[in-house]
Wavefront OBJ file of the C-alpha trace (Angstrom):
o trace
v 24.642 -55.228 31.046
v 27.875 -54.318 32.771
v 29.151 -50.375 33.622
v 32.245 -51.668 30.605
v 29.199 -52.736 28.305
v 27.189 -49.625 28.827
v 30.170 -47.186 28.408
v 31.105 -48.855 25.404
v 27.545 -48.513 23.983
v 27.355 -45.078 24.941
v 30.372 -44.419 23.291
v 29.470 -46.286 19.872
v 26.128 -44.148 20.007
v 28.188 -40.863 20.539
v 30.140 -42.029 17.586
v 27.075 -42.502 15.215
v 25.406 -39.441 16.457
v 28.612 -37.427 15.682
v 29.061 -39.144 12.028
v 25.565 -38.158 11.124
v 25.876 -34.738 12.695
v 29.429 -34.742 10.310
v 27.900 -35.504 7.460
v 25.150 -33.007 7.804
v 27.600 -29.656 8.460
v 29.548 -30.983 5.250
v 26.431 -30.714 3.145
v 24.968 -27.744 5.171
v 28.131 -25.981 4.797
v 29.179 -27.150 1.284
v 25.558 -25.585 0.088
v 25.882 -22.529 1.021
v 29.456 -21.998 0.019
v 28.255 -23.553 -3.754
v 25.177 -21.567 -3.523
v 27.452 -18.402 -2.987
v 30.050 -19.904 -5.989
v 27.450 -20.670 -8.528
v 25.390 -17.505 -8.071
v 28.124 -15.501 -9.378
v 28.897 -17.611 -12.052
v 25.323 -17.284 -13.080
v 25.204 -13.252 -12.533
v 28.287 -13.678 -15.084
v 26.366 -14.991 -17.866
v 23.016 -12.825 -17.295
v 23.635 -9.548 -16.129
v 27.834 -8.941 -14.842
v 29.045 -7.987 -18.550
v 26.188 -5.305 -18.969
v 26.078 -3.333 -15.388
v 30.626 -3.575 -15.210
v 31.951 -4.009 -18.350
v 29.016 -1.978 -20.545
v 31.972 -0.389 -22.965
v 32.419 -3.653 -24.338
v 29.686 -5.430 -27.207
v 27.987 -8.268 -25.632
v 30.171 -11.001 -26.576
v 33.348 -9.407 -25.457
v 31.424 -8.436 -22.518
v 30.188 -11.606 -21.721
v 33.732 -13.034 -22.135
v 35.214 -10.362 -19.525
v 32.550 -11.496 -16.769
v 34.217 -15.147 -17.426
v 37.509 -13.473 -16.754
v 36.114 -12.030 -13.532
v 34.619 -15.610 -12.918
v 37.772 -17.279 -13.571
v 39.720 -14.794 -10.996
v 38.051 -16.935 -8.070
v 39.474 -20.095 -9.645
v 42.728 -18.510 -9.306
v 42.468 -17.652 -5.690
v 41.016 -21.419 -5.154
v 44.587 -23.213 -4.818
v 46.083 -20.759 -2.462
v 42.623 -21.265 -0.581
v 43.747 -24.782 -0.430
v 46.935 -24.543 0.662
v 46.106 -21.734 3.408
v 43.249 -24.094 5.059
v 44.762 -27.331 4.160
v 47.745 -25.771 6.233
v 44.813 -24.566 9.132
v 43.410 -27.720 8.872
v 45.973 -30.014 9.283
v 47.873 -28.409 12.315
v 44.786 -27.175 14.117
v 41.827 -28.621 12.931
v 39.566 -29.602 10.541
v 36.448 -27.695 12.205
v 38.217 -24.301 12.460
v 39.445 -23.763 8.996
v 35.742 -24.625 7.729
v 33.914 -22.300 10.251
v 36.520 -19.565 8.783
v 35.455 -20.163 5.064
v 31.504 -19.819 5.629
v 32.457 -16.696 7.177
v 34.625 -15.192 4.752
v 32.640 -16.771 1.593
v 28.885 -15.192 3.231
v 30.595 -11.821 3.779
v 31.878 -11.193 0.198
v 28.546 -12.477 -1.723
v 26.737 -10.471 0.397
v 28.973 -7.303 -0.318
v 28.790 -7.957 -4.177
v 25.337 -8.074 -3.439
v 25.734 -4.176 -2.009
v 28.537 -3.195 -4.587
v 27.799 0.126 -6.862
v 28.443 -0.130 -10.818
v 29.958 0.939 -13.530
v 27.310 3.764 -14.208
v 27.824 4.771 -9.931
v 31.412 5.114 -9.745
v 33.503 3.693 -13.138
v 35.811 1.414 -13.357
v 36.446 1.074 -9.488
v 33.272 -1.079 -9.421
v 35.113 -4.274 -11.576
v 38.227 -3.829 -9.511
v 36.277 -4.228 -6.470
v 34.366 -7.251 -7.733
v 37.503 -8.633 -8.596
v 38.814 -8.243 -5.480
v 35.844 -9.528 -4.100
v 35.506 -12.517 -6.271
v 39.371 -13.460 -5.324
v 38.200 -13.661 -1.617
v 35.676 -15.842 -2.650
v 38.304 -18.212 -4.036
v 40.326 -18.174 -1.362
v 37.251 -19.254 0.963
v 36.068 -21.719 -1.644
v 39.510 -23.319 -1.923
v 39.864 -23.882 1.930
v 35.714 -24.915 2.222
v 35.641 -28.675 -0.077
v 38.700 -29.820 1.175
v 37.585 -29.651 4.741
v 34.326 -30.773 4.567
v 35.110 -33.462 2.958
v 37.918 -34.776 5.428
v 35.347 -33.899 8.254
v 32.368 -36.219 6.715
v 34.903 -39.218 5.782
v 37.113 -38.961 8.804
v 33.566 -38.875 11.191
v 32.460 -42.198 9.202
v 32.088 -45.627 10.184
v 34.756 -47.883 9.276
v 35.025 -48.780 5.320
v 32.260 -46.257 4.807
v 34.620 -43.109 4.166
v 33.069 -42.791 0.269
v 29.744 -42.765 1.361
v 30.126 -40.053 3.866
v 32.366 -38.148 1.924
v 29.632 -37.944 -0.365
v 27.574 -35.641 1.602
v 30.142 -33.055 0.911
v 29.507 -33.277 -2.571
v 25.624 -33.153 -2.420
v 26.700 -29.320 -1.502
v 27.328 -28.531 -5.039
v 23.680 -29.823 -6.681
v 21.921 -27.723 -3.353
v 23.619 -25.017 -3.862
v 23.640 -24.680 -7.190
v 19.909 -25.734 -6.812
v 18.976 -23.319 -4.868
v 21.013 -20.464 -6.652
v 19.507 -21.230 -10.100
v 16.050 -21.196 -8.298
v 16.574 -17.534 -6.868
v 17.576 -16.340 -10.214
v 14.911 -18.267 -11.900
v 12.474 -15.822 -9.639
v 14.495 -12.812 -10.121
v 14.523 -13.062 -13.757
v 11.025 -13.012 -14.186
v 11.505 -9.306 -13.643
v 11.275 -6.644 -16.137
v 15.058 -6.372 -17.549
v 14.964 -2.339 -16.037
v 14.283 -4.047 -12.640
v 16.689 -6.686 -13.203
v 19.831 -4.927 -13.926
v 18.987 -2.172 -11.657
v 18.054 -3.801 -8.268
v 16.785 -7.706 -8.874
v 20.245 -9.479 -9.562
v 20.956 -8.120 -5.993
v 18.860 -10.142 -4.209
v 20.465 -13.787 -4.721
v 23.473 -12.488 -3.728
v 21.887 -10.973 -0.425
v 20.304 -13.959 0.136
v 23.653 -15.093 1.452
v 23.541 -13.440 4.679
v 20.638 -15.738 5.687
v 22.056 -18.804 4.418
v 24.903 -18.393 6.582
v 23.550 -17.639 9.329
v 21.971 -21.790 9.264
v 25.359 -22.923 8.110
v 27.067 -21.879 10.490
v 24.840 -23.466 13.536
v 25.013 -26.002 12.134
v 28.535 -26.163 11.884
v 29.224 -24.989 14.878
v 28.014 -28.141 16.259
v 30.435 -30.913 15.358
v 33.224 -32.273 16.838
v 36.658 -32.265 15.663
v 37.728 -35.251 13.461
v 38.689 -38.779 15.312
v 41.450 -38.700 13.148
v 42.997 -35.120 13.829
v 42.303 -35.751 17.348
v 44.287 -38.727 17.122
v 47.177 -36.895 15.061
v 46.902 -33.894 17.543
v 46.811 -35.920 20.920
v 50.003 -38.225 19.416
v 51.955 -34.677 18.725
v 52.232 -36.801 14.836
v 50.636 -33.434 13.028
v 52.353 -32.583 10.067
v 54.946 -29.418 10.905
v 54.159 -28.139 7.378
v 51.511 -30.200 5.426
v 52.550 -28.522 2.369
v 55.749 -29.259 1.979
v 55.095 -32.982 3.258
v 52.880 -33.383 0.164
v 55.327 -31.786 -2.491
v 58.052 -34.435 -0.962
v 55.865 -37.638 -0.975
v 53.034 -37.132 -3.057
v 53.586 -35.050 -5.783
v 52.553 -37.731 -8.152
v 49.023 -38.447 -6.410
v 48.692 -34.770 -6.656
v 49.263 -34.232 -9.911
v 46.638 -37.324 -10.888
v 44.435 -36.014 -8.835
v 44.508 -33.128 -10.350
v 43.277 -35.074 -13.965
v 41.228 -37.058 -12.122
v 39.331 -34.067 -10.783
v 38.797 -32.420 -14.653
v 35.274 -33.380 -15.847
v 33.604 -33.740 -12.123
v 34.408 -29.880 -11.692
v 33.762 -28.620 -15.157
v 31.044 -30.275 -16.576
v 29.290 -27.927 -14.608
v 30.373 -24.729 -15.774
v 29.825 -25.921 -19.170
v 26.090 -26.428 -18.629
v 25.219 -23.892 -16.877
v 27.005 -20.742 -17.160
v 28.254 -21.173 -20.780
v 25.692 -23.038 -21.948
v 23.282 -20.526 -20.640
v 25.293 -17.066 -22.133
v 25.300 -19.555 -25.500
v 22.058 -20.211 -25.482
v 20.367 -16.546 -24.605
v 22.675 -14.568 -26.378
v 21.913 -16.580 -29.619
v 18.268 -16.287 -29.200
v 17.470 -20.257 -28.685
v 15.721 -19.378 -25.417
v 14.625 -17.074 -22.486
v 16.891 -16.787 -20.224
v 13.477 -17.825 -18.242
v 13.385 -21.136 -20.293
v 16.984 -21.643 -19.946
v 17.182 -21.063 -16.124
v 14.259 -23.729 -16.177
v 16.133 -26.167 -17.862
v 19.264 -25.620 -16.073
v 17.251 -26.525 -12.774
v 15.384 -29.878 -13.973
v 19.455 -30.775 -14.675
v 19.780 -29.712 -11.108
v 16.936 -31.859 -9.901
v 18.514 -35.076 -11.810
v 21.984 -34.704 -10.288
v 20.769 -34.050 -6.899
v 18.664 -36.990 -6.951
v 20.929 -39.232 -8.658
v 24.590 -38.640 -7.460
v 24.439 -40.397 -4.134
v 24.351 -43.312 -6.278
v 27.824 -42.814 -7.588
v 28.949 -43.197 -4.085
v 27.094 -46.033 -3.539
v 28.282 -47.250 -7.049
v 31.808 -47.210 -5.694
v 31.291 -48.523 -2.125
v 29.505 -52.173 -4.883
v 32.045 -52.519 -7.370
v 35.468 -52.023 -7.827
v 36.732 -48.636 -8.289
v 37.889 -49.029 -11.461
v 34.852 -50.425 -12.758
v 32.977 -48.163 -11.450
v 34.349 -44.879 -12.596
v 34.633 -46.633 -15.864
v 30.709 -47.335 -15.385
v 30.345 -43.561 -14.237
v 32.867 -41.663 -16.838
v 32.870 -43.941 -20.591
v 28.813 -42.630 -21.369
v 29.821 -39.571 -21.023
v 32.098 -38.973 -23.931
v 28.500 -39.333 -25.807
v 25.882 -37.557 -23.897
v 27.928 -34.099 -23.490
v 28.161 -33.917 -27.428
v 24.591 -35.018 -27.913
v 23.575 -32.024 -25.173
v 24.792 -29.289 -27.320
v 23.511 -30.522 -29.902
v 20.061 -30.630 -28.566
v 20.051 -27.469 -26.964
v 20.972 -26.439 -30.633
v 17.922 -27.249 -31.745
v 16.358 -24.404 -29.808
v 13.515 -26.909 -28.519
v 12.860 -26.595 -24.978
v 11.310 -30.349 -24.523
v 14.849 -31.650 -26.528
v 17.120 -29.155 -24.592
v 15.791 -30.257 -21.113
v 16.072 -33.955 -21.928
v 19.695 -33.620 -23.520
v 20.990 -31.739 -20.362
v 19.004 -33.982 -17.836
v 20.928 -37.477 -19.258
v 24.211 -35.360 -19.585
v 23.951 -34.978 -16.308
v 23.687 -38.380 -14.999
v 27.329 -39.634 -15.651
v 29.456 -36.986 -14.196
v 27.601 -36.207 -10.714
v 27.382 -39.742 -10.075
v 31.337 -39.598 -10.572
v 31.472 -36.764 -8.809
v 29.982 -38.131 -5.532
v 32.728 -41.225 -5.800
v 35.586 -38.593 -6.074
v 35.619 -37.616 -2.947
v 36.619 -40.303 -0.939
v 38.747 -41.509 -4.125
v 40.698 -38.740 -3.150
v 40.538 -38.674 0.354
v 41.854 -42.552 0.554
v 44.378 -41.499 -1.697
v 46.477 -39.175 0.854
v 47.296 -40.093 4.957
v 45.383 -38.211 7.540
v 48.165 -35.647 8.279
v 48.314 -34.354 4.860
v 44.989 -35.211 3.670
v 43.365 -31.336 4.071
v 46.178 -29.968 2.526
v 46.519 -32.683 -0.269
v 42.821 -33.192 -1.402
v 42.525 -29.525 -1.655
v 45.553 -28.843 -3.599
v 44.643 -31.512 -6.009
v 40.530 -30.517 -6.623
v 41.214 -26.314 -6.773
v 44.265 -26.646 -8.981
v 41.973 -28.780 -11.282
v 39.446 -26.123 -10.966
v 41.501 -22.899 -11.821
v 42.811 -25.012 -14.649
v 39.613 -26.458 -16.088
v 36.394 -25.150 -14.225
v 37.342 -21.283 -13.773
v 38.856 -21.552 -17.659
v 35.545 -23.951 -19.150
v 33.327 -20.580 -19.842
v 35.746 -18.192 -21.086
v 37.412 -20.967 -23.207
v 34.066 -21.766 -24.720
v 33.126 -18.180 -25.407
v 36.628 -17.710 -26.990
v 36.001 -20.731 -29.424
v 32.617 -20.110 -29.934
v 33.909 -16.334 -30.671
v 36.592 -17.137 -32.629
v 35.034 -20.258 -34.507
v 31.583 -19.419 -34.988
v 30.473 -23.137 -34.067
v 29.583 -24.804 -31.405
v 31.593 -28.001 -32.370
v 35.224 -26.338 -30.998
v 33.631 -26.534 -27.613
v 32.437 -30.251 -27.967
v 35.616 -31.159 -28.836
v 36.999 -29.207 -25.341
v 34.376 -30.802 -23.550
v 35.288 -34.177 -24.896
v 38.735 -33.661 -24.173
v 37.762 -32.853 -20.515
v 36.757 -36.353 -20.117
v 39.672 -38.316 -21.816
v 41.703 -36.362 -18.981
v 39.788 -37.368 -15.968
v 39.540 -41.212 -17.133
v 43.248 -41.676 -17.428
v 44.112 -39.517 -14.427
v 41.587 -41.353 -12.220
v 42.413 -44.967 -13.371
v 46.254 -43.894 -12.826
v 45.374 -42.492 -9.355
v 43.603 -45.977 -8.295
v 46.868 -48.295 -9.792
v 49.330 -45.787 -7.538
v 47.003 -45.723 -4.542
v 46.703 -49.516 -4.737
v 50.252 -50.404 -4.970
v 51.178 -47.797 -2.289
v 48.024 -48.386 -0.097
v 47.893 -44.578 0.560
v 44.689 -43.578 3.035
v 44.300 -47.196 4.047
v 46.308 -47.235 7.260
v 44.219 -49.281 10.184
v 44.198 -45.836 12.382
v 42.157 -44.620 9.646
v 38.318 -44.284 9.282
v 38.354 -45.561 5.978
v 38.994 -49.284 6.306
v 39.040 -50.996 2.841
v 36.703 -51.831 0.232
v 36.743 -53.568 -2.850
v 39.225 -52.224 -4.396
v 41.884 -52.853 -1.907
v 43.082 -55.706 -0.555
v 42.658 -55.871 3.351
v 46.478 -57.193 3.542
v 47.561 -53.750 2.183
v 46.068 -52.037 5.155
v 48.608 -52.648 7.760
v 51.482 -50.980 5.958
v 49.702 -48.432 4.172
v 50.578 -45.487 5.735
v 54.399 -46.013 6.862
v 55.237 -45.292 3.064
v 53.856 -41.938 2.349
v 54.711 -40.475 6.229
v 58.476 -41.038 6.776
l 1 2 3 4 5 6 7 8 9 10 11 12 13 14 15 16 17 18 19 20 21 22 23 24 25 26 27 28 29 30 31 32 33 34 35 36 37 38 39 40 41 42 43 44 45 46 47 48 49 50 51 52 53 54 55 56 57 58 59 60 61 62 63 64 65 66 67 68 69 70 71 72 73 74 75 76 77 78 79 80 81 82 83 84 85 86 87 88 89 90 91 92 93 94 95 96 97 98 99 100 101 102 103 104 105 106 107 108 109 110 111 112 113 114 115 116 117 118 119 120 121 122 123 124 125 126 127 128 129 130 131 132 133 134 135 136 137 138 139 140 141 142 143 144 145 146 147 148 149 150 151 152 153 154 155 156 157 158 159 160 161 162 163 164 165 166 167 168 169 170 171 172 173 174 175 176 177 178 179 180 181 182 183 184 185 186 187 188 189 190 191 192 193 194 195 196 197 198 199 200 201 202 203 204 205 206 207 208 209 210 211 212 213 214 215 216 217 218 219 220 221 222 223 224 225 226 227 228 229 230 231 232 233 234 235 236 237 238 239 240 241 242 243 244 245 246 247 248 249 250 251 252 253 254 255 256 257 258 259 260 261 262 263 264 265 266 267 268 269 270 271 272 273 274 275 276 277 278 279 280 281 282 283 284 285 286 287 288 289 290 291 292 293 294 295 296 297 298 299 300 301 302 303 304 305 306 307 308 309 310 311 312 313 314 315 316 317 318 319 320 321 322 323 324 325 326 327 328 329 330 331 332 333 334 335 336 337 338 339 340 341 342 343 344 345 346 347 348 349 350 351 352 353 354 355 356 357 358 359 360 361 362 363 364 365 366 367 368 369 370 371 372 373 374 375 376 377 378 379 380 381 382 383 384 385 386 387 388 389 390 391 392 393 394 395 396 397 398 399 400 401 402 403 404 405 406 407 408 409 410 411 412 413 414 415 416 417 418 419 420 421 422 423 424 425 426 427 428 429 430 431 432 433 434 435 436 437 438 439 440 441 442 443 444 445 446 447 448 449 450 451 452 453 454 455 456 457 458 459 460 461 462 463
């Protein structure tokens, strides 16, 4: 083999090696920012409306711990646009070493934070102002870590990798409800004194891995490509409000379902489902995590889904069952049966993380490299202050003001009608425009796009 054969082996190797290493700090660093996420949303629905809000009755307590959960949602956009902004002028590695940092440091201060009964009304305020730091680091973390998986991939394999990113949210999540599953099994004195501490110290550890391993990656071909041509956006922001405010705003729809389904199941579904009596919030906890189980195991298979068919067909595939199984899993967690509730919210499941994993690099194709931080971002936390942050305290305020679960079916199902038309809109624009194609880029094509698109892709959405 020649030195020229050799070198270019080498550098193929160094390539792969770096793609795997990409896609492993996406879902090492996605999982512990979702694990951080999702344990306050659960602390919301167990144990946040009794130890800061204890003035209130339950429900209305209950409700103002969703308003508390929503707050991070609000922060989530501005997140976005701060890091997408980071990100696409510097780099994609030192916005997402930023948001572990922030995002361990605040869960692990709510974990240390003094209540209502230590020092009044000072404690909510600071939990809010805790929680809105959160968002901020959440809204910067998904964004990134998606670009860096997709960006590191293989040509034509950006969904796939971008997929590890999302594998984040079932971990984390995972591993959250799993904590709180042991913490709850102590007596309720214990638990609202000292025990619903401990998941949210937990945090300090998790970033501590997270961050080796982040630590560890190289920068992005393709912002080393943007960077080293002096072609980096000047203000990312305002490059996407001039050229792609329409892929935004689909995104945005497209987005709904993947990022609230969630927050349905388990954080309203579990204050529903306790503070009616239909179960422990032992049993529900336990339920909640054989859902977890299912969607970890089964959404990489969205991506590869995706990366088969066409896109269309395949979200179609991915999105159409669920307009039945999310009414049938209220309905069987109505029942109060343990055996019925675990199977309804197992199948519910199915659908919408397989989705989820495709969205990704749906989005990601959908906006050029010099933008794409900023864009992707702006389009999933947007969707997620409108619909995830809102999901629980708009089901607790139907539920409240209706008295049946049915208002919040109909929400749910609603949800779903969004993300369908906003996703099969998203995939008609990107096709016709070819956005994200562009042959610099790590994404290639697939089979939704025609490989003639790919040479003029890009040209249209960067003048």
């Amino acid at each position: 083999m020649s030195t020229l054969q050799e070198t270019e082996a080498g550098a193929v190797q160094f390539r792969q090696k770096m793609a795997r290493k990409a896609g492993l700090a996406s879902f090492a660093g996605t999982t512990v920012e979702w694990y951080d996420f999702y344990a306050y949303g659960t602390a919301s629905a167990l144990v946040f409306g009794k130890i800061f809000f204890p003035a209130q009755d339950q429900a209305v307590g209950t409700l103002a711990a969703f308003a508390t959960f929503w707050v991070g949602f609000l922060a989530r956009p501005l997140g976005g646009i701060i890091f997408g902004h980071i990100g696409d002028k510097l780099g994609r590695k030192k916005a997402l070493v930023t948001t572990l940092l922030m995002m361990g440091i605040c869960t692990t201060a709510v974990g240390l934070l003094p209540t209502y009964a230590q020092i009044g009304g000072w404690a909510a305020v600071i939990l809010v102002a805790l929680r809105l730091i959160q968002g901020i680091a959440m809204g910067g973390e998904w964004g990134g870590a998606v670009v860096l998986a997709a960006e590191h991939a293989p040509k034509g394999k950006g969904i796939l990798y971008g997929a590890f990113a999302q594998q984040g949210s079932p971990m984390g999540n995972l591993l959250s409800t799993l904590v709180w599953l042991a913490v709850a099994q102590l007596p309720d004195d214990a638990f609202t004194t000292w025990g619903w501490r401990i998941p949210f110290l937990l945090s300090a550890v998790l970033v501590g891995i997270g961050l080796f391993v982040r630590l560890s990656i190289e920068e992005s071909p393709a912002m080393r490509t943007l960077m080293e041509t002096k072609t980096v956006a000047k203000a990312p922001l305002r490059e996407v409000l001039r050229h792609s405010k329409g892929i935004v705003a689909l995104g945005i729809g497209a987005c709904v379902i993947a990022v609230s389904a969630t927050y349905f199941k388990g954080t309203f579904a579990l204050a529903w489902a306790v503070d009616e009596g239909l179960f422990t919030r032992t049993s529900f906890l336990s339920i909640v995590t054989i859902s977890l189980v299912v969607q970890f195991l089964v959404q990489p298979f969205g991506a590869v889904v995706a990366s088969k068919l066409t896109l269309r067909k395949a979200v179609l595939l991915m999105l159409v069952p669920e307009l039945l199984v999310l009414p049938m899993m209220f309905t069987m967690i109505g029942t109060g049966d343990y055996m019925l509730a675990a199977i309804g919210m197992a199948i519910a499941t199915i659908p919408h993380s397989m989705y989820y994993a495709a969205l990704a690099g749906i989005l990601a194709k959908s906006f050029p490299p010099n933008i794409r931080y900023t864009g992707i971002s702006l389009s999933y936390q947007l969707s997620s202050t409108v619909f995830a942050g809102t999901a629980p305290m708009m089901g607790q305020y139907l539920l409240n003001a209706t008295g049946s679960i049915l208002a919040v079916i109909v929400l749910a199902i609603v949800h779903v009608v969004i993300t369908i038309a906003s996703v099969l809109g998203l995939l008609a624009r990107s096709r016709n425009l070819g956005a994200g194609y562009g042959t610099a880029d790590s994404f290639g094509t697939d089979s939704d796009q025609a490989p003639a698109v790919e040479a003029a892709a890009e040209p249209s959405l960067q003048r």
